[in-house]
Structures are given as C-alpha cells and as structure tokens.
DSSP file (Angstrom, degrees, kcal/mol; ACC not computed):
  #  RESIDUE AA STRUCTURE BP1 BP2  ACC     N-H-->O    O-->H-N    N-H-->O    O-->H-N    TCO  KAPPA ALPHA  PHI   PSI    X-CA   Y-CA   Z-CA
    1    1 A X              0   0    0      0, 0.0     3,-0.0     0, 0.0     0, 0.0   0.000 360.0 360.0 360.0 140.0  -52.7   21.1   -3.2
    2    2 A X        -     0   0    0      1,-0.0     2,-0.4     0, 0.0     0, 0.0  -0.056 360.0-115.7 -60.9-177.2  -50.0   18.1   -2.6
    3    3 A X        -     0   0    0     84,-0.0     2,-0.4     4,-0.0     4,-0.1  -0.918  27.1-118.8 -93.0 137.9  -48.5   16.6   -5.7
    4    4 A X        -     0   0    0     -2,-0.4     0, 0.0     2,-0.2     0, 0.0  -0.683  10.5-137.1 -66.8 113.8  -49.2   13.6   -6.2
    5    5 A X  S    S+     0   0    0     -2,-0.4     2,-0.6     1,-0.1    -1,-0.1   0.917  88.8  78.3 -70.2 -41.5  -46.1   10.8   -6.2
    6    6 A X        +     0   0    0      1,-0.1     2,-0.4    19,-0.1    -2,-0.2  -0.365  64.9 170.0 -80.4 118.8  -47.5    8.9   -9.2
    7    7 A X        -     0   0    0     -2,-0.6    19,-0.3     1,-0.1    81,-0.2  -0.854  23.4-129.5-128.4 147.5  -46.4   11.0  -11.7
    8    8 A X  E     -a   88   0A   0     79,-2.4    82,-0.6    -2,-0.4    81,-0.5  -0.063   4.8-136.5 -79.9-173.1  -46.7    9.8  -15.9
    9    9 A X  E     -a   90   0A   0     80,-0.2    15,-3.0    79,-0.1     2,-0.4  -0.937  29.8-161.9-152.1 120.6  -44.2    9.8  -18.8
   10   10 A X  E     -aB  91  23A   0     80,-1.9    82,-3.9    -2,-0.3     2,-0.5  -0.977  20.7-176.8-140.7 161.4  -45.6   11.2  -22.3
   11   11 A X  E     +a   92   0A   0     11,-0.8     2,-0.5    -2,-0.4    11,-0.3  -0.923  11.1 179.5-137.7  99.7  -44.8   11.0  -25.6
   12   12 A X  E     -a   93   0A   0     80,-0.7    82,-0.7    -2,-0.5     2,-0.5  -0.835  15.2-166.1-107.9 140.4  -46.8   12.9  -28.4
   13   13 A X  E     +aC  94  20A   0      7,-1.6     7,-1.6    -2,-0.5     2,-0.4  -0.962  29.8 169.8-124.1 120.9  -46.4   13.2  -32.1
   14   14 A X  E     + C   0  19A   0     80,-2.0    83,-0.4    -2,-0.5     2,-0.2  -0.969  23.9 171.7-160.1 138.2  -48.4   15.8  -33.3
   15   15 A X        -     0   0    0      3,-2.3    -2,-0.0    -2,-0.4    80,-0.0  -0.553  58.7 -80.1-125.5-168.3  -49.4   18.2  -36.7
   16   16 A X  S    S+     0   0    0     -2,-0.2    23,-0.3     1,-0.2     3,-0.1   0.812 126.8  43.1 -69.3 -22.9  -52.2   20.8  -37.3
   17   17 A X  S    S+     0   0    0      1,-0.2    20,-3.4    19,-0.1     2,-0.3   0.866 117.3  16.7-110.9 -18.6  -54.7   18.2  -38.0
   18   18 A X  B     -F   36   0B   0     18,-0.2    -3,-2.3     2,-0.0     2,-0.3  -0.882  51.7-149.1-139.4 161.2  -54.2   15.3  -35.5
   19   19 A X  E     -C   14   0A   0     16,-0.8    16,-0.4    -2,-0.3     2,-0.4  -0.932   2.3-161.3-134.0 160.5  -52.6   14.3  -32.1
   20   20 A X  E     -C   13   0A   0     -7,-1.6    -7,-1.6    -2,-0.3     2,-0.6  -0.931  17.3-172.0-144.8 101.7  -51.2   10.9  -31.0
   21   21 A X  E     - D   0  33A   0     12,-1.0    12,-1.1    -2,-0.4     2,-0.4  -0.761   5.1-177.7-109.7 118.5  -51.0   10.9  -27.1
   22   22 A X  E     - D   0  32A   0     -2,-0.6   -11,-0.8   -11,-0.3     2,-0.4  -0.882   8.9-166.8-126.3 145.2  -49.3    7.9  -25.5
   23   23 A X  E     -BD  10  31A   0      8,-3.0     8,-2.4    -2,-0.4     2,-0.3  -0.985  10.5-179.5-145.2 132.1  -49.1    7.6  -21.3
   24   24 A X        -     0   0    0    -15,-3.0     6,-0.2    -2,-0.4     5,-0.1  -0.974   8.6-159.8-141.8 149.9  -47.3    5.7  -19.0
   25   25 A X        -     0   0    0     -2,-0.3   -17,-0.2     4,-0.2   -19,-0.1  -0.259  38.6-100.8-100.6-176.6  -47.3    5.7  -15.4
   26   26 A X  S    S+     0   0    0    -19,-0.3    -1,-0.1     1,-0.2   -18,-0.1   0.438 120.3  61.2 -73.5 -14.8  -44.6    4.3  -12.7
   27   27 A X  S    S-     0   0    0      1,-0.0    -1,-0.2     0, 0.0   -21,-0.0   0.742 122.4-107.1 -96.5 -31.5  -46.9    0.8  -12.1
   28   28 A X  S    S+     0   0    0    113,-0.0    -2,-0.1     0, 0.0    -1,-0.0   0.078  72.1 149.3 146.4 -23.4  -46.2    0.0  -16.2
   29   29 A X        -     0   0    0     -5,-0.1    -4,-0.2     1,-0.1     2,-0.2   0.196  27.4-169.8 -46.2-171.4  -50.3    1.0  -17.0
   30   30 A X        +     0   0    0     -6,-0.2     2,-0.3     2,-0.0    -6,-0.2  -0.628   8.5 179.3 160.8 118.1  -49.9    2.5  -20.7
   31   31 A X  E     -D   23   0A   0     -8,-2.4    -8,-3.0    -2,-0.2     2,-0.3  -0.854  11.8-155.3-136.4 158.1  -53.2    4.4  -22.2
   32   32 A X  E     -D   22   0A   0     -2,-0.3     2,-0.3   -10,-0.2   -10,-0.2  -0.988   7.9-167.8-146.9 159.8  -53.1    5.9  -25.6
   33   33 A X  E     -D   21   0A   0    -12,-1.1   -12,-1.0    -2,-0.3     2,-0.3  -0.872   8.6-166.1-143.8  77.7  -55.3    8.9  -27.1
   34   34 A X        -     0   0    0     -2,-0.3     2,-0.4   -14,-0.1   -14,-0.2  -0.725  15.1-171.4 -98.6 137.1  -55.7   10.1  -30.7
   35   35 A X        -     0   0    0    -16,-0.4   -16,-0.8    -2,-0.3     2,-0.1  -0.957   9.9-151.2-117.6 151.6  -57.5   13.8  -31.0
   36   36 A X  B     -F   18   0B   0     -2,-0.4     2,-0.3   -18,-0.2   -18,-0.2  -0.478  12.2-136.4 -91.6 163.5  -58.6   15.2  -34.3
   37   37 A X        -     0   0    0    -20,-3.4    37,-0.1     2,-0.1    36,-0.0  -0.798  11.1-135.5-111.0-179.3  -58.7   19.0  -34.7
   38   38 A X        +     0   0    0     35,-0.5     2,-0.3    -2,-0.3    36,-0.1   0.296  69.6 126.6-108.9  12.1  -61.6   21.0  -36.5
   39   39 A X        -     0   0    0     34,-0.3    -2,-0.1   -23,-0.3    31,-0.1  -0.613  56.2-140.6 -53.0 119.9  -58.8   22.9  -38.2
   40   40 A X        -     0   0    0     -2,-0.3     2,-0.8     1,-0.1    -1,-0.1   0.064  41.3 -58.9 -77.4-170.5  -59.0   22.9  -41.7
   41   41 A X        -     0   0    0      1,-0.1    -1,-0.1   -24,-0.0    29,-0.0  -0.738  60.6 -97.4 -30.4  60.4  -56.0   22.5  -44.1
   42   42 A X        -     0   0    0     -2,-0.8     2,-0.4     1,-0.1    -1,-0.1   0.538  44.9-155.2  12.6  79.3  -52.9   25.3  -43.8
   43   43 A X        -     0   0    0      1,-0.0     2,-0.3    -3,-0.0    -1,-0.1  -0.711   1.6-154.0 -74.7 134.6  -54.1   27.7  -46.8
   44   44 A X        -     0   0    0     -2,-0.4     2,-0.4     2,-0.0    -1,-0.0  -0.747   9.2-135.6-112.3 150.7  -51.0   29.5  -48.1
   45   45 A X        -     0   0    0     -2,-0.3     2,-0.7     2,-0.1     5,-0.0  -0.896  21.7-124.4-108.5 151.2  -51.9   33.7  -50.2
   46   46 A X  S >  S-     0   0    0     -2,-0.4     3,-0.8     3,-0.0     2,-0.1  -0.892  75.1 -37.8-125.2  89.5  -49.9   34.1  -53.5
   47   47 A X  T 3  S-     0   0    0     -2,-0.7    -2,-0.1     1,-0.2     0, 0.0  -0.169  94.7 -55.2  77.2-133.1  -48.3   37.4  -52.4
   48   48 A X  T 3  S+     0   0    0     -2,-0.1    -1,-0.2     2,-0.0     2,-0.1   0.017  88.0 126.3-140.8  29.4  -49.6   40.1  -50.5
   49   49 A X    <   -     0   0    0     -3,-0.8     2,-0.3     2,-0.0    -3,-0.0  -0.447  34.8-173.7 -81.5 169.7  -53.0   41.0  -52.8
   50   50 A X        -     0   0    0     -2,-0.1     2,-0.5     2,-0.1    11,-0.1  -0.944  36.1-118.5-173.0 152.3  -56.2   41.1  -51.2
   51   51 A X        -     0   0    0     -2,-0.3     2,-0.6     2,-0.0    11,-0.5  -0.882  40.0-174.4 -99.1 119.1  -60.0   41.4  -52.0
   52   52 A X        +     0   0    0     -2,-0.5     2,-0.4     9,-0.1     9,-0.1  -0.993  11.8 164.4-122.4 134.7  -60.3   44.6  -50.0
   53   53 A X        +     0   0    0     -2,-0.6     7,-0.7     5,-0.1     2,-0.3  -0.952  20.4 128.7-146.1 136.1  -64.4   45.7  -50.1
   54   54 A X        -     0   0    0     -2,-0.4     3,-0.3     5,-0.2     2,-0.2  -0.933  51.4 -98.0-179.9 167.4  -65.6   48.3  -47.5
   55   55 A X  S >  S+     0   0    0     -2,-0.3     3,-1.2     1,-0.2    -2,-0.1  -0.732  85.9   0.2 -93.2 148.3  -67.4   51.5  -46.9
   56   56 A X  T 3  S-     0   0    0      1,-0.3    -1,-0.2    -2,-0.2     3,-0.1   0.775 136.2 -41.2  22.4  49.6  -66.0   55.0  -46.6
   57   57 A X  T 3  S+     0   0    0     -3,-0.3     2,-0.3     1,-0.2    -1,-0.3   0.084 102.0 136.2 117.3 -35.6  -63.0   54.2  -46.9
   58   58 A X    <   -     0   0    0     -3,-1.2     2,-0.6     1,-0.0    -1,-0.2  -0.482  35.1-153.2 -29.1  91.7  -62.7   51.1  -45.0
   59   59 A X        -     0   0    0     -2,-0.3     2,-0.5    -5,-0.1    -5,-0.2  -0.742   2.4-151.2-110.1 137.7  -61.0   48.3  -46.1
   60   60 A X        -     0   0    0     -7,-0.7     2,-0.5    -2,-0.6    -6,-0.0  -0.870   6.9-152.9 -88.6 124.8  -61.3   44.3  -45.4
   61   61 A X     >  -     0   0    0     -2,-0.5     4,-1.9     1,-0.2     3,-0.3  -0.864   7.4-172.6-127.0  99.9  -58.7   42.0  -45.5
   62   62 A X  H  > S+     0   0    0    -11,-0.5     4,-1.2    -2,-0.5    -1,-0.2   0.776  83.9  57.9 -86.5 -43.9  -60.4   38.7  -46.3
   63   63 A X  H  > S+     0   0    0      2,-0.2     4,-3.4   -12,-0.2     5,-0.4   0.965 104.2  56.2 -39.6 -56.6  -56.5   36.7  -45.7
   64   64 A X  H  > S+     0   0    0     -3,-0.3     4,-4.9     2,-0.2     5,-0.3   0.935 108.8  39.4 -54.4 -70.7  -56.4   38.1  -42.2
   65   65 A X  H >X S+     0   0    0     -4,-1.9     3,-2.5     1,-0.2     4,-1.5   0.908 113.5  50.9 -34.5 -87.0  -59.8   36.7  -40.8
   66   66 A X  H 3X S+     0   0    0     -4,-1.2     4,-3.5     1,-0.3     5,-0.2   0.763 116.9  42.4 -47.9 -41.5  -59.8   33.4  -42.3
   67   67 A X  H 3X S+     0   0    0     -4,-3.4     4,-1.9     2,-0.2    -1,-0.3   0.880 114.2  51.3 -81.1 -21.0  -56.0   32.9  -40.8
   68   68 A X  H <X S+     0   0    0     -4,-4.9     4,-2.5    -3,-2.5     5,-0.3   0.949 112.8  50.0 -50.3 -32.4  -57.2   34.7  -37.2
   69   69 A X  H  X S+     0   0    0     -4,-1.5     4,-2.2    -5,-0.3    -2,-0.2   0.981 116.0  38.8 -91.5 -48.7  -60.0   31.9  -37.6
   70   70 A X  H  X S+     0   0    0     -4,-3.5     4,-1.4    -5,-0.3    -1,-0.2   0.971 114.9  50.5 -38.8 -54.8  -57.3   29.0  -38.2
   71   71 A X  H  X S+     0   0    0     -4,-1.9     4,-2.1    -5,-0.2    -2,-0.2   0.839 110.2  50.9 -71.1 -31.2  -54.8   30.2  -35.7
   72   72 A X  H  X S+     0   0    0     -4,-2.5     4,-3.2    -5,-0.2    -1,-0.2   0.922 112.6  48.7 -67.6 -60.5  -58.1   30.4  -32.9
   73   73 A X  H  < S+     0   0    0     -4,-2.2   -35,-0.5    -5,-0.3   -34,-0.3   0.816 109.7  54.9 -49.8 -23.9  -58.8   26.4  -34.2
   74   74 A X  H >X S+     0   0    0     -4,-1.4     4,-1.8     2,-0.2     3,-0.9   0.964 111.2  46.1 -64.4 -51.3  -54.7   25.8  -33.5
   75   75 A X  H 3X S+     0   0    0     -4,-2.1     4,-2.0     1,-0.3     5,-0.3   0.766 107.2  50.8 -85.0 -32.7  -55.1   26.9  -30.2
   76   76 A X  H 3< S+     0   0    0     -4,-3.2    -1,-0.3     2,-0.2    -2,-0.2   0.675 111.3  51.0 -73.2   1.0  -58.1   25.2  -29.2
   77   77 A X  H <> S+     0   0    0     -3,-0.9     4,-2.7    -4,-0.3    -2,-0.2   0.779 107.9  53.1 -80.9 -49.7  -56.6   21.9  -30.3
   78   78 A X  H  < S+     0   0    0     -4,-1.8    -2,-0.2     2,-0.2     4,-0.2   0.730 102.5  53.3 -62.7 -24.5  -53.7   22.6  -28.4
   79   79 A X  T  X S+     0   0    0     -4,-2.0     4,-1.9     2,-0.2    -1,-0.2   0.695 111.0  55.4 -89.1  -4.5  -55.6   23.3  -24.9
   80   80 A X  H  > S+     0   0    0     -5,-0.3     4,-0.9     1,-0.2    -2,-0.2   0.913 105.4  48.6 -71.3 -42.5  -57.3   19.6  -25.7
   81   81 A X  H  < S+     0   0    0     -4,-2.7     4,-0.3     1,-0.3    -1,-0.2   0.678 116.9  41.5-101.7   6.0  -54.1   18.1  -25.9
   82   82 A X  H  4 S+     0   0    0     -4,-0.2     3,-0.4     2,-0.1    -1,-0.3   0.742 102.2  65.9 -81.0 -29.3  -52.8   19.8  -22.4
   83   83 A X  H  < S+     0   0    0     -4,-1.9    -2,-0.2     1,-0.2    -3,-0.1   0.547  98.3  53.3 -77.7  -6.7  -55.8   19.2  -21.1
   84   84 A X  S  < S+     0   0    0     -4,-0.9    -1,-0.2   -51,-0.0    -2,-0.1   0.880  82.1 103.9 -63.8 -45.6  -54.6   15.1  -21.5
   85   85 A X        +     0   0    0     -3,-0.4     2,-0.3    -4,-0.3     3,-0.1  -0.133  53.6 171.3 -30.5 110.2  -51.7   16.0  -19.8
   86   86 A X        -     0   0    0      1,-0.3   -78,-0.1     0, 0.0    -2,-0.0  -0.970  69.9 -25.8-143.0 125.5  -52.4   14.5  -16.0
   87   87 A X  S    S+     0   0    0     -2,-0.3   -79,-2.4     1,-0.2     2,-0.5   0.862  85.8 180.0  37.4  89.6  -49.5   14.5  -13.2
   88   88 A X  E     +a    8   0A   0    -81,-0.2    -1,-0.2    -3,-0.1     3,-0.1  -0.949  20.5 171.7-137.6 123.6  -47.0   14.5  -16.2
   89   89 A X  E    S+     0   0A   0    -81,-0.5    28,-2.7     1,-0.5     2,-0.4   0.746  74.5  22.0-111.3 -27.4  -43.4   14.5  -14.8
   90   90 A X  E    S-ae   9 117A   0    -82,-0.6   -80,-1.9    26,-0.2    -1,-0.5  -0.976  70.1-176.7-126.4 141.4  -41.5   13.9  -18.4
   91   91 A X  E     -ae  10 118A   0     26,-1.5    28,-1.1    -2,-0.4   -80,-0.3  -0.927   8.5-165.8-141.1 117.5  -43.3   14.9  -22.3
   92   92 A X  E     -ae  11 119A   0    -82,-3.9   -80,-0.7    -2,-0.4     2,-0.3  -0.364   7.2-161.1 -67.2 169.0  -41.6   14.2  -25.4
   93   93 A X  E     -a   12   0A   0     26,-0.7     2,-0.3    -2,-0.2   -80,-0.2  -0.713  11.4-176.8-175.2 151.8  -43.3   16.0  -27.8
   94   94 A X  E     +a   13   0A   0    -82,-0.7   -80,-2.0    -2,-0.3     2,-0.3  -0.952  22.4 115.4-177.6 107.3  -42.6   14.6  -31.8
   95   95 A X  B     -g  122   0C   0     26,-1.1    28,-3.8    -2,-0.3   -80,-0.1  -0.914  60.6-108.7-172.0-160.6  -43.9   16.1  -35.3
   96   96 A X  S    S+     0   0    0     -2,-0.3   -81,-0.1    26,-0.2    -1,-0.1   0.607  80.3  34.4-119.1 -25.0  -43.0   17.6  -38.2
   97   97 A X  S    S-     0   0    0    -83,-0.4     4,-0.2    25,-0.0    -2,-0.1   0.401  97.6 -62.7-109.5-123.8  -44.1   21.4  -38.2
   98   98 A X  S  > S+     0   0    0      2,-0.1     4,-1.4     1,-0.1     5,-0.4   0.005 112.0  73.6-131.0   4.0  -44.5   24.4  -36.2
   99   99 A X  H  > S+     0   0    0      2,-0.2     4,-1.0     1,-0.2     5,-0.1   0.841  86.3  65.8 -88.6 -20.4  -47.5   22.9  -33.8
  100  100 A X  H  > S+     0   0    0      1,-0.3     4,-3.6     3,-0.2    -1,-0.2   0.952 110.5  33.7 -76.5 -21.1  -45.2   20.9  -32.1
  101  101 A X  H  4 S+     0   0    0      2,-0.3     4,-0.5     1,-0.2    -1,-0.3   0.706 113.8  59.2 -92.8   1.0  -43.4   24.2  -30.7
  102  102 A X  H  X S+     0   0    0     -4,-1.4     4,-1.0     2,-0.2     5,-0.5   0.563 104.4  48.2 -50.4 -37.2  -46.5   25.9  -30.6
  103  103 A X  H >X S+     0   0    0     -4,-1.0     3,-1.7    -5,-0.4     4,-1.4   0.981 105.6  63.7 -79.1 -40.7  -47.7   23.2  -28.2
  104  104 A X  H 3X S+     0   0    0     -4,-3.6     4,-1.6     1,-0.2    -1,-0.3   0.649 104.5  45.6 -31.6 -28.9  -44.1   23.7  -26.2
  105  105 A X  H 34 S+     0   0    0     -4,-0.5    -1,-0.2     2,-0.2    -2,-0.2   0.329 108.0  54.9-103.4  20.9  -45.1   27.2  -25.2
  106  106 A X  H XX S+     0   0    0     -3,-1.7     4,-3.1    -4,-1.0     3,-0.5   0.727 114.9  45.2 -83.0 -72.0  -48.7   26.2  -24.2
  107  107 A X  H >< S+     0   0    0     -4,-1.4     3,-0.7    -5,-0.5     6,-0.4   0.834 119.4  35.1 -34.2 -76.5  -46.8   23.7  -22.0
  108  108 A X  T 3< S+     0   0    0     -4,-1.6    -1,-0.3     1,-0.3    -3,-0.1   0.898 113.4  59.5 -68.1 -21.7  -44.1   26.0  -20.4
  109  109 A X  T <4 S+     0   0    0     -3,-0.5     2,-0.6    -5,-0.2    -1,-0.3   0.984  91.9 100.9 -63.5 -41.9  -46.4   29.2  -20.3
  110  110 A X    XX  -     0   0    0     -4,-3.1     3,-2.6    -3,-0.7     4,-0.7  -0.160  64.5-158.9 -58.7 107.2  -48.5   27.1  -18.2
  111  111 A X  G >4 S+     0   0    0     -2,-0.6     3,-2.3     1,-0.3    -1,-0.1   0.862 100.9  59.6 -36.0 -57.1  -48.6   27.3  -14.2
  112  112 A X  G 34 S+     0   0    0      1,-0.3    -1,-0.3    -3,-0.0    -4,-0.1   0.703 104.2  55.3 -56.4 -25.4  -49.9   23.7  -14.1
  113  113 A X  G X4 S+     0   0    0     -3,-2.6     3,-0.9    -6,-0.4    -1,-0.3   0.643  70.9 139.0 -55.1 -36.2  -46.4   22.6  -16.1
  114  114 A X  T << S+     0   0    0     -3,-2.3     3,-0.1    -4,-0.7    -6,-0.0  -0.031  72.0   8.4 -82.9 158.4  -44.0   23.9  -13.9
  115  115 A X  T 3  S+     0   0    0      1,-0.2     2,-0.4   -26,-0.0    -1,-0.2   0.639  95.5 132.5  58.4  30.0  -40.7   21.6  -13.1
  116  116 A X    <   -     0   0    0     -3,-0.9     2,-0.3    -9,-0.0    -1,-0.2  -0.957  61.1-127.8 -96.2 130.5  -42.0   19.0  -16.1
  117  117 A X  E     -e   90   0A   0    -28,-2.7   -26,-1.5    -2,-0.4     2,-0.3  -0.613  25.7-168.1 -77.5 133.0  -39.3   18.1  -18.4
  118  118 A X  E     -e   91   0A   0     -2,-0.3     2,-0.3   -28,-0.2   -26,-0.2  -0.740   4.1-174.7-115.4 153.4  -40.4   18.9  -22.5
  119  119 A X  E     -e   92   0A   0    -28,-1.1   -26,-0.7    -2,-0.3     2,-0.2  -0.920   6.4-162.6-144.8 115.7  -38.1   17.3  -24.9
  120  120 A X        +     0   0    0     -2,-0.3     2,-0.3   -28,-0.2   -26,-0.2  -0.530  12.7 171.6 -77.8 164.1  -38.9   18.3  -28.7
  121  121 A X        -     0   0    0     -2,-0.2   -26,-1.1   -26,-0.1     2,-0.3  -0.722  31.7-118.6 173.2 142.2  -37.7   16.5  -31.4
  122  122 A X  B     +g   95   0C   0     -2,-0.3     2,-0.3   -28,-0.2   -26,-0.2  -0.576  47.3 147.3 -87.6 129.4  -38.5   16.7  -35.1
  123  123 A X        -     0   0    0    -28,-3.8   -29,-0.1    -2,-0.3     3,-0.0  -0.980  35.0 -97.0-160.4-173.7  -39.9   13.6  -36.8
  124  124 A X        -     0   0    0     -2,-0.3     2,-0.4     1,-0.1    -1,-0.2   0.259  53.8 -59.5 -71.4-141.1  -42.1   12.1  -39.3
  125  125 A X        -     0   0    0    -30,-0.1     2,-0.2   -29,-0.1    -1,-0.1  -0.983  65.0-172.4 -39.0 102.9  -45.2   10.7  -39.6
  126  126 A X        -     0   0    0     -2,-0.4     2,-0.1     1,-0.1     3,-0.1  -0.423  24.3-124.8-114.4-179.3  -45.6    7.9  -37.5
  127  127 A X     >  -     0   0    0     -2,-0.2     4,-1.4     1,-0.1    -1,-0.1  -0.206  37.9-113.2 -77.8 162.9  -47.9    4.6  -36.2
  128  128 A X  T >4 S+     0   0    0      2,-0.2     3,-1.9     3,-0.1     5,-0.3   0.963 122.7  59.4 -47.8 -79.5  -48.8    4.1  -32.9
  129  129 A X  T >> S+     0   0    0      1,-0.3     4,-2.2     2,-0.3     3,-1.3   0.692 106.9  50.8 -23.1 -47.1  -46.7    1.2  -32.7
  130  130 A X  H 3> S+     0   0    0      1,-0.3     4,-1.1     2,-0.2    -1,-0.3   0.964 113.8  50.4 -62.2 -33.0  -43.5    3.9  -33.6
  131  131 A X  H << S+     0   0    0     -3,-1.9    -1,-0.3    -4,-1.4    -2,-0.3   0.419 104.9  48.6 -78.4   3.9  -44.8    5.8  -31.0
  132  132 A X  H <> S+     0   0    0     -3,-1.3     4,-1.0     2,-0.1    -1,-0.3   0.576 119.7  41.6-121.9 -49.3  -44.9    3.3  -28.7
  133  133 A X  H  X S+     0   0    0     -4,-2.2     4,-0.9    -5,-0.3    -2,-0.2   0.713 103.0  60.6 -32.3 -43.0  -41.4    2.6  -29.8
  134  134 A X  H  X S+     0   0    0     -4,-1.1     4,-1.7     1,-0.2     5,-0.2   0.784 113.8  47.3 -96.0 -31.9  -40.2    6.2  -29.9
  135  135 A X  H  > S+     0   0    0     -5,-0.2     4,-0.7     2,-0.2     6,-0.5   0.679 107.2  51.1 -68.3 -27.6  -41.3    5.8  -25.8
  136  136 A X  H  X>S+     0   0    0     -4,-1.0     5,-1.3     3,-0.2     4,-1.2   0.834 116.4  41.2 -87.9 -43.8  -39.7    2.7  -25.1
  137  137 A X  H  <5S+     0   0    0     -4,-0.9    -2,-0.2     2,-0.2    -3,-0.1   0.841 117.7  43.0 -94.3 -38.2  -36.3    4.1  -26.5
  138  138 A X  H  <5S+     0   0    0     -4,-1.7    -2,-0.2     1,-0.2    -1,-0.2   0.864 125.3  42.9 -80.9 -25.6  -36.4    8.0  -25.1
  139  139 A X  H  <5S-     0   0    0     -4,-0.7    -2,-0.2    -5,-0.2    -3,-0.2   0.731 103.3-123.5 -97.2 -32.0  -37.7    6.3  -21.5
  140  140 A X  T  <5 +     0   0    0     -4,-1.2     2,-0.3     1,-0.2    -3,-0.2   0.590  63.5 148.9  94.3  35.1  -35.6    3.4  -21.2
  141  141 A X      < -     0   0    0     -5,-1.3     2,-0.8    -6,-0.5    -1,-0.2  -0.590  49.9-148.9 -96.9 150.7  -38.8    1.3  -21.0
  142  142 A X        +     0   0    0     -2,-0.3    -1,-0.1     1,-0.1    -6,-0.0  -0.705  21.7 170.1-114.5  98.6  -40.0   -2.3  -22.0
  143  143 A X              0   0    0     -2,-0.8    -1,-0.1   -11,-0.1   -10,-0.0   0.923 360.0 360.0 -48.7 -51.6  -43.8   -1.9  -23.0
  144  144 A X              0   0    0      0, 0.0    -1,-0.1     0, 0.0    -2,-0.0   0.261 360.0 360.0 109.2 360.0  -44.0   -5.6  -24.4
C-alpha cells in the first residue's frame, strides 16, 4: 500500500482517565477529539496483605485480579487513542503519569508507526486551548 503525501501533526495530553487528541494536516484543517476511558480510579494496597480464600490449598489474590482488570482497561484505552492516529508523520504526546509512556510503546511497538517522530514531554493538566497552544509552539504553527 502507497503512503499517502498528506501526512498530520499530533499533539495529545493524556492520563488514565481521559485523552485530549488535537490534529493538523499540511492544508491548515485542525480537528480535535476528547476520549474517556472505562478505567476506574488508580487503587493503591497498603503493603503486601491479601484476603487469600481458596480450596485445598489454593490461594486467591483478590489485589492481583482487580489490577490485571485495570491494566486490561489501560490498554484498551490506549488502542482507541492509536486507533485516532491517521497518516500521522509527527506526535507529541503530553501528561502527567505513566500512560503517557505506556502509550509511547503502543506507538513504537506498532508496525503501522514506523518512521513517525514521538516526542514526550511531561506536563500538567491542560485546556484545549493550551493544547492548541502547546501545538502551535512544538510545530511552528499559527492556528488563529
């Protein structure tokens, strides 16, 4: 399959619970995208105890599941917000925790990625408008 010439520039700000997806193309167009996740709220365990209940012998570790069952919500959040990703020649990528480099080794593991440039960079909680901003300044663009 060709590549296409008209290739985007994005810039995402993203945490576990939300994504903020901002696109612009080489004709100026500029689309923006928020997606929620169904991930609940980052529960943190008070040591290393456990409610262990089982048969013969058999133990259950009640912690484990419920963070397999988060980490399974991370990751389907994270193939929605690659699956925005369309002829994507430059991504900025913009939060505050550990999703935004989870979601940088979706990106580079991915076949469909290769020769796109990711730039990370740690930041707060922001607006559209910063993000529209935070694009304008990494891109050398004027949005209006």
């Amino acid at each position: 399959m060709k590549k296409s010439t008209n290739q985007a520039l994005y810039v995402v700000w993203i945490d576990r619970k939300h994504a903020m997806i901002m696109r612009t193309t080489e004709q100026g167009t500029t689309t923006y995208k928020e997606i929620k996740s169904s991930a609940g709220t980052r529960e943190r365990f008070n040591g290393e105890t456990t409610n262990k209940t089982g048969m013969l012998g058999t133990s259950i570790a009640w912690e484990k599941k419920k963070q397999e069952k988060e980490n399974n919500h991370v990751q389907q959040f994270l193939k929605k917000v690659m699956a925005e990703f369309h002829q994507a020649k430059e991504i900025l990528i913009l939060g505050s925790g550990d999703t935004r480099y989870e979601l940088q080794n979706g990106i580079e593991k991915s076949k469909a990625f290769n020769g796109v440039k990711i730039s990370n960079r740690a930041c707060r909680k922001i607006t559209k408008r910063e993000l529209e901003v935070e694009m304008e300044k990494e891109y050398h663009l004027h949005l209006g």
